[in-house]
C-alpha positions, -999 to +999 in steps of 0.1 A: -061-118-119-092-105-121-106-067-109-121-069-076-151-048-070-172-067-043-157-082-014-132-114-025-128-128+006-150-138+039-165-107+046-197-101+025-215-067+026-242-083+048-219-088+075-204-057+076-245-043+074-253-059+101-220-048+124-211-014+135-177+001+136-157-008+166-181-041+168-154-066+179-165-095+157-159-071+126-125-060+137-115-098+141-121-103+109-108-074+093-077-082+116-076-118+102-083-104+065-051-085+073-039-114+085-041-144+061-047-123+027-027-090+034-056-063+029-093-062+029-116-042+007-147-025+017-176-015-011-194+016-001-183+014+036-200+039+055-200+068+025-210+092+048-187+095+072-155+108+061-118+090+066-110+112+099-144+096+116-138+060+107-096+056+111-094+060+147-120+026+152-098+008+126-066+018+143-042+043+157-033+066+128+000+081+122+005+116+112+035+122+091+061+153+110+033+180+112+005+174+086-027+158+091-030+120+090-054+118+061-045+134+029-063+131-006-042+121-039-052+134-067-036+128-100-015+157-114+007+163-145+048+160-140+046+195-147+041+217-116+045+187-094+070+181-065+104+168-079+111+138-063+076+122-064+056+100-072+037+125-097+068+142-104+082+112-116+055+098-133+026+121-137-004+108-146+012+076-159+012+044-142+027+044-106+050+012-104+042-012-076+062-005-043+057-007-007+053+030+008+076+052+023+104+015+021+134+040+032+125+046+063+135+022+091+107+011+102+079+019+074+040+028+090+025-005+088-009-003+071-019+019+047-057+030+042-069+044+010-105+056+003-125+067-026-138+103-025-142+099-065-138+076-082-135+056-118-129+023-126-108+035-158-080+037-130-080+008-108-057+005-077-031-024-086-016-048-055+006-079-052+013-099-022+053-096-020+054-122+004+045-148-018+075-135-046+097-138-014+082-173-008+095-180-048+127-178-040+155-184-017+145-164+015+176-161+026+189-143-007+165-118+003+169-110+036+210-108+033+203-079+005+212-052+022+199-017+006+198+018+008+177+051+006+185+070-029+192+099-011+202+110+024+174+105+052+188+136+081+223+135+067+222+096+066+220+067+045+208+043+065+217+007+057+185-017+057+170-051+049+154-055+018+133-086+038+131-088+075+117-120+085+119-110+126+095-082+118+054-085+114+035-117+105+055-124+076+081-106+082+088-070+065+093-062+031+104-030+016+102-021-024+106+009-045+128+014-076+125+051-072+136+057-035+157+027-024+191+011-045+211-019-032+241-008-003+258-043-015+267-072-032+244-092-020+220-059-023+224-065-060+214-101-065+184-096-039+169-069-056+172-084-093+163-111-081+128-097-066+128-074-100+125-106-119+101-120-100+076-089-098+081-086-137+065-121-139+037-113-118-001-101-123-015-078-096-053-077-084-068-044-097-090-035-071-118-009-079-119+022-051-145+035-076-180+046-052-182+069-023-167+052+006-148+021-014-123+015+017-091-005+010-066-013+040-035-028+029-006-046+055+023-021+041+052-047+048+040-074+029+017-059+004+030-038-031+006-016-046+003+009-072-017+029-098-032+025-136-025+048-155-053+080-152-071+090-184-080+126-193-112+122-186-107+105-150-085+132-139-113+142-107-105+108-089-096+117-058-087+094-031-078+099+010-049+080+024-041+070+059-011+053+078-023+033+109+005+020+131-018-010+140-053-028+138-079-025+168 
């Protein structure tokens, strides 16, 4: 697949020129982007404005327990960073592709990320897991039944790795950090869906300018991150959960 860094689909820069935020032609569009493709990708979209003044006319943000809904990522060393994370974990390596926050119930919905700065050394990477679920036997993956890695309140919930009653296209949850299969039908779904993702080549999308604005449907979607070279270690990027689309 090839790096996007103009808009792929339908909406061309003129359009979104010639529209202001909350126009409802634009969010019908970016609600059928959403729709039919899974995310849509904004070059340079109103780069003076920050995240906090454009979410709330995309959507109704979700703040996560007590902190603020928009927080920056910034790519830091395994040393010094928060066991259990993503950077913890991995550093400044590449961050495998997963759905985010896939052990909780019900997962936020979309996710927005936004370039603050940016380098296209370290492109954003995303696959549309609906169409690995389309691959296969649906059914194989929405019997796998899975579980968080670790206990969520004292719990470990039991959940499906694919919910087709849930969203559009259903809801698909993935992360070989934070969830393992709960059974055995747990264990052919998710090396099953392994397989499938190890045979697949994401879109590299560029969130490399001031204001590049990428908004991703979070229960169909997979994304992650290239790997960040020394000399790209200022990229800094805002993210956003939104629990749904204007």
């Amino acid at each position: 697949m090839g790096v996007v860094g103009l808009f792929l689909h339908p909406i061309q820069a003129e359009y979104l020129k010639a529209h202001t935020l909350g126009n409802a032609k634009f969010m019908i569009t970016i609600r059928n982007e959403l729709r039919n493709v899974g995310y849509v990708y904004m070059s340079s979209y109103q780069p003076n404005n920050s995240t906090e003044q454009i979410l709330h006319s995309f959507g109704t943000p979700l703040s996560l327990g007590m902190e603020y809904a928009v927080h920056q990522l910034k790519p830091k060393s395994k040393i010094g960073s928060t066991p259990n994370t993503y950077s913890g974990i991995f550093g400044r390596d590449k961050f495998p592709l997963h759905t985010d926050l896939a052990h909780w119930r019900f997962p936020p919905r979309f996710l927005m990320l936004r370039c603050i700065s940016g380098f296209e050394a370290v492109p954003t990477l995303l696959l549309d897991g609906v169409q690995i679920i389309g691959v296969g036997d649906r059914s194989t993956f929405s019997r796998a039944l899975i579980r968080p890695r670790r206990p969520i309140g004292g719990a470990l919930p039991l959940l499906r790795l694919y919910d087709r009653q849930q969203g559009d296209h259903g809801m698909l949850r993935w992360d070989e950090v934070f969830i393992c299969p709960a059974s055995q039908a747990g264990e052919i779904g998710v090396k099953k869906f392994a397989e499938h993702l190890a045979r697949s080549e994401p879109t590299r999308i560029l969130l490399a300018k001031q204001g590049d604005t990428l908004i991703v449907d979070n229960w169909r979607m997979l994304h992650g991150r290239a790997p960040v070279p020394v000399d790209c270690e200022r990229r800094v990027l805002e993210r956003a959960y939104l629990e749904n689309v204007h």
